[in-house]
MDTraj code that builds the backbone (N, CA, C; nanometers):
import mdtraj as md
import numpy as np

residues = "UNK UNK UNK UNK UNK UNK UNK UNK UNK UNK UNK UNK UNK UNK UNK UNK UNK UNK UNK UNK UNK UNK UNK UNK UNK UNK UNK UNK UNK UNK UNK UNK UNK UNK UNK UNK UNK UNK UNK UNK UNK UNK UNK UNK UNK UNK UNK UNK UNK UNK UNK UNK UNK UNK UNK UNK UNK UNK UNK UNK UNK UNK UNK UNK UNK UNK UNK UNK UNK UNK UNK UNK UNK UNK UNK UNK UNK UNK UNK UNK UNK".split()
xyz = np.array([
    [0.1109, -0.6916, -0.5476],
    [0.0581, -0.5566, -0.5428],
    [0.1075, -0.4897, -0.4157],
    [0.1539, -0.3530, -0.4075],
    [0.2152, -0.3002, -0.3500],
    [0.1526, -0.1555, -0.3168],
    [0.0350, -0.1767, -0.1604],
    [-0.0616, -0.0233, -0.1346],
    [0.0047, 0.0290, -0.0516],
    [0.0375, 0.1437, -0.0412],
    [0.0580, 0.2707, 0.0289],
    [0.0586, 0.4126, -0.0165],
    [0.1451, 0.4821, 0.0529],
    [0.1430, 0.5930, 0.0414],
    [0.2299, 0.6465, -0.0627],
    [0.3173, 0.7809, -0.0220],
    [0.4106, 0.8716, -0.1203],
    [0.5181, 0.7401, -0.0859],
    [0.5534, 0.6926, 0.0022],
    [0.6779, 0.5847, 0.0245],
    [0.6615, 0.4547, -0.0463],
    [0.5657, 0.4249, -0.1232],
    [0.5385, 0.3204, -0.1906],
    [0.5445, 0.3627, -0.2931],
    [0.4922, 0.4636, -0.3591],
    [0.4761, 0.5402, -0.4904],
    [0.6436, 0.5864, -0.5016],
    [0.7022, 0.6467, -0.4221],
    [0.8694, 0.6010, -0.4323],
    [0.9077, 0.7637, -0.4678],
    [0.7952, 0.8902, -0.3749],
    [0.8635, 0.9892, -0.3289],
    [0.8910, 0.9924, -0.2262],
    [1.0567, 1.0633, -0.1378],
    [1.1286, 1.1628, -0.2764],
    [1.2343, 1.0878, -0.3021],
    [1.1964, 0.9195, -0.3357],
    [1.3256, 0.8406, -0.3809],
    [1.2812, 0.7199, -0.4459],
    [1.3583, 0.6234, -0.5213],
    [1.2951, 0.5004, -0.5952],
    [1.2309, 0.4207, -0.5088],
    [1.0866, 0.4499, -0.5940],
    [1.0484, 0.3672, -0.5438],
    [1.0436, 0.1870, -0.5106],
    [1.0013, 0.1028, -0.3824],
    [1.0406, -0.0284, -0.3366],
    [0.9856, -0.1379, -0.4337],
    [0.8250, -0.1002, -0.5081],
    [0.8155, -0.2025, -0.5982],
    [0.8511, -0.1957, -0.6794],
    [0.9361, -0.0851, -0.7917],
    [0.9799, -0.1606, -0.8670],
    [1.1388, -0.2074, -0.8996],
    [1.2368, -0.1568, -0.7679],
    [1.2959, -0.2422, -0.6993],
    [1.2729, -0.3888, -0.7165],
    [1.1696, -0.4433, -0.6143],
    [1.1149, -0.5521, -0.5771],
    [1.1038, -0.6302, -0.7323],
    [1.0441, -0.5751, -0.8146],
    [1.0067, -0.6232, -0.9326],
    [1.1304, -0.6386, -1.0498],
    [1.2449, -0.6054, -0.9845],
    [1.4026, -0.6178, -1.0440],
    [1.4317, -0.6735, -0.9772],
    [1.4063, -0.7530, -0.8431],
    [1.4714, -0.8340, -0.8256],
    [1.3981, -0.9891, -0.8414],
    [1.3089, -0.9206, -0.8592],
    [1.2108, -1.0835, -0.8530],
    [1.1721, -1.0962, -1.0391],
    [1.1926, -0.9828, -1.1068],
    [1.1861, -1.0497, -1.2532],
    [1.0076, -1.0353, -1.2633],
    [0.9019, -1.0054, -1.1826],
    [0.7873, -1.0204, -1.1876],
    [0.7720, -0.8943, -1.1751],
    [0.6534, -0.8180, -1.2366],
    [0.5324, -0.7068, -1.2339],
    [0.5104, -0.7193, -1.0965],
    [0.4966, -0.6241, -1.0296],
    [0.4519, -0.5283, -0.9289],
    [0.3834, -0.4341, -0.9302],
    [0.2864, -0.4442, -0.8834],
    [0.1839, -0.3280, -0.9340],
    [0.2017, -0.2258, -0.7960],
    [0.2197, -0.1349, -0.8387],
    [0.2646, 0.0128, -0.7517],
    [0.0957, 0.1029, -0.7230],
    [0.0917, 0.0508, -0.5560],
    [-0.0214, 0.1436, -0.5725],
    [-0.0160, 0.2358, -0.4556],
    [0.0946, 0.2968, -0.4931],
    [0.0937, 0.4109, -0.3685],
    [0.0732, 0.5477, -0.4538],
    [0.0115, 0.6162, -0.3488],
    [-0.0388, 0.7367, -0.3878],
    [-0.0009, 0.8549, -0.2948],
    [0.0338, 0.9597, -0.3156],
    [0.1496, 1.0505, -0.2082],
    [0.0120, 1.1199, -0.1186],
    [0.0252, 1.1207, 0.0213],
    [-0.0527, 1.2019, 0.0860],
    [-0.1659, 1.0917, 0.1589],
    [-0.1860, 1.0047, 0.1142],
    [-0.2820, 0.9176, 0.1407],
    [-0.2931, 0.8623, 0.3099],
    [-0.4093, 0.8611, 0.3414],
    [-0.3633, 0.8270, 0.5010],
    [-0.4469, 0.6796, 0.4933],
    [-0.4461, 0.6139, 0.5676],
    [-0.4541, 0.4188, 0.5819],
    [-0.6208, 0.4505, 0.5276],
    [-0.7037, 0.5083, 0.6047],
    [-0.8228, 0.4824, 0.5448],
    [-0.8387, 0.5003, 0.3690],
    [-0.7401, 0.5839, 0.2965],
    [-0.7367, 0.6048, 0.1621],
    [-0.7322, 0.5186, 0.1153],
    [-0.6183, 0.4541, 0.2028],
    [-0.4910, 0.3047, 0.0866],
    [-0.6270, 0.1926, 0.0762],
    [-0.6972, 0.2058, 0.2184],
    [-0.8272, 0.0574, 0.2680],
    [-0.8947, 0.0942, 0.1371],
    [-0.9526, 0.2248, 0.1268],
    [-1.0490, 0.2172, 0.0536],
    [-1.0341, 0.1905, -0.1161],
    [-0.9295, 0.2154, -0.1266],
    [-0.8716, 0.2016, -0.2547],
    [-0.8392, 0.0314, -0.3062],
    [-0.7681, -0.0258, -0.2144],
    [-0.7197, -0.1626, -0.2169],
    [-0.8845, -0.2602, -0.2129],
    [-0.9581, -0.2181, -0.1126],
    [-1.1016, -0.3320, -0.1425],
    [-1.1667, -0.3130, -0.2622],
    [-1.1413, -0.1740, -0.2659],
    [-1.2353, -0.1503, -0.3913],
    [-1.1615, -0.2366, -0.5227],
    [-1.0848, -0.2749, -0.5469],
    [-0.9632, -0.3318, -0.6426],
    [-0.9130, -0.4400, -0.6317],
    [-1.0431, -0.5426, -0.6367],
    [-0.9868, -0.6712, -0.5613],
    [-0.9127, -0.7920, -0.7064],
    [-0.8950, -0.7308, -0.7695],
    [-0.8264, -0.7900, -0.9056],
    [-0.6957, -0.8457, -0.8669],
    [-0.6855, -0.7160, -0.8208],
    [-0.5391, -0.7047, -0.7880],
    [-0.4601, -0.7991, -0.6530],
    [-0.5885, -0.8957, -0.6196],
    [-0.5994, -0.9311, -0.4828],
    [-0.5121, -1.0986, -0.5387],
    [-0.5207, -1.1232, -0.6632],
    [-0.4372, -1.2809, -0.6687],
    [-0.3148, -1.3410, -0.6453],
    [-0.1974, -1.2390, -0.5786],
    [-0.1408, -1.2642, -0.5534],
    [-0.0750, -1.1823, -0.4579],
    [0.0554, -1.1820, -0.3950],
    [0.0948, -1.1098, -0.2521],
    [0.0459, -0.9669, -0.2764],
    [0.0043, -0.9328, -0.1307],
    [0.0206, -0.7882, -0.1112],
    [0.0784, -0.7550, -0.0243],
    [0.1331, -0.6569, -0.0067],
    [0.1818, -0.5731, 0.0836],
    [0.1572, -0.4548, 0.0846],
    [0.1169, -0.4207, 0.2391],
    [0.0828, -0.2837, 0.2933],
    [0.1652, -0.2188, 0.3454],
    [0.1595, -0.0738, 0.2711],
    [0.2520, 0.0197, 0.3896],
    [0.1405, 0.1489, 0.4422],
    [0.0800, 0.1377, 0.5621],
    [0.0076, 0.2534, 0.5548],
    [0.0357, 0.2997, 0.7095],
    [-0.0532, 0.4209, 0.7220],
    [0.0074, 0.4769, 0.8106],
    [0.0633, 0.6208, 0.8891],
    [0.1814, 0.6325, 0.7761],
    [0.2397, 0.7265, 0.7521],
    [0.1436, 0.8638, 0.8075],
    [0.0449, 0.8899, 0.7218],
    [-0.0025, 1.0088, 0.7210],
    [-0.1366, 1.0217, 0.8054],
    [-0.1428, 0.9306, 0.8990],
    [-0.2332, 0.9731, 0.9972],
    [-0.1738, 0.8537, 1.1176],
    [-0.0917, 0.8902, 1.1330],
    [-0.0261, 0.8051, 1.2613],
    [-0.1025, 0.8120, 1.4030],
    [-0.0576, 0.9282, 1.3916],
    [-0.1063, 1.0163, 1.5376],
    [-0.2560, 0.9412, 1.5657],
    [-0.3694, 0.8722, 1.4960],
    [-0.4491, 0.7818, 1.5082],
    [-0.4486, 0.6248, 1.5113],
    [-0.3429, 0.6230, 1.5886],
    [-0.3153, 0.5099, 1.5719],
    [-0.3964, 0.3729, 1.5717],
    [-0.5198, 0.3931, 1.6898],
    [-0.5978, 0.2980, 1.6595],
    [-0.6709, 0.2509, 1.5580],
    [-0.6929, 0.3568, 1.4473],
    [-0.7856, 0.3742, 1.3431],
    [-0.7041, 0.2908, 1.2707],
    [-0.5693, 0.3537, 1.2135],
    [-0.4520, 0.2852, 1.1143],
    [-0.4754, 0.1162, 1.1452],
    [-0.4285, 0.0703, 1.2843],
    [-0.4811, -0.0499, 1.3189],
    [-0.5950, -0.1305, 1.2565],
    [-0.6717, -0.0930, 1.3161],
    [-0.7932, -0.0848, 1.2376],
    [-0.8086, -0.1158, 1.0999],
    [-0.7677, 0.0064, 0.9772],
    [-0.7675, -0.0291, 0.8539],
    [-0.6861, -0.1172, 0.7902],
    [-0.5840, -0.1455, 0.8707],
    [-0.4636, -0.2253, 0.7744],
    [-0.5512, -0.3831, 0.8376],
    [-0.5954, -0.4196, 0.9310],
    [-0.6740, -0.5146, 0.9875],
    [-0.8006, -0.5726, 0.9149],
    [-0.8165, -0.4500, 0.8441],
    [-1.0129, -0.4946, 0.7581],
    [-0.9177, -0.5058, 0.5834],
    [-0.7812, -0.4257, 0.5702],
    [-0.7268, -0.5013, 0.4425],
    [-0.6682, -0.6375, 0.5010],
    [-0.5911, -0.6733, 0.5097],
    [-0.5288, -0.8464, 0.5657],
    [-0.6860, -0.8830, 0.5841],
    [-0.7990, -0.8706, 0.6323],
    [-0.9291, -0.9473, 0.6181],
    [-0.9945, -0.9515, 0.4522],
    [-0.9700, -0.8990, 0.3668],
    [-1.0160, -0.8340, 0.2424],
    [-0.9523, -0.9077, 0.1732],
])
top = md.Topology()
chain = top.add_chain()
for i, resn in enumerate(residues, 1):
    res = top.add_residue(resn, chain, resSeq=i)
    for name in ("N", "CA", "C"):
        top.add_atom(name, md.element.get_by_symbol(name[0]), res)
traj = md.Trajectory(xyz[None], top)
């Protein structure tokens, strides 16, 4: 499973999971959503713990940088989740 933002969701270019999922032959579940800032992706990804059985990867960030401690923060309580 694959959370982030518009850069995960694969605007304004293809997107990386399903890339990833051509090269690995496996489903990738794409859960980026455009605009989203880290507390979005957190809240979205715990809430969705189905999706939790196998790798994830986070991209968050992006859209509230400038907070950086917070971003910290949320990508910290997902890798705990």
């Amino acid at each position: 499973a694959a959370w982030g933002n518009s850069l995960t969701f694969g605007y304004p270019a293809f997107p990386y999971p399903d890339r990833l999922s051509k090269l690995t032959g496996r489903y990738i579940f794409n859960g980026g959503v455009s605009g989203e800032t880290s507390v979005q992706i957190r809240d979205r990804m715990i809430a969705d713990r189905e999706k939790f059985r196998g790798p994830v990867i986070i991209w968050a960030g992006r859209n509230n940088y400038s907070d950086s401690a917070n971003v910290v923060k949320n990508i910290a309580q997902m890798i705990d989740s």
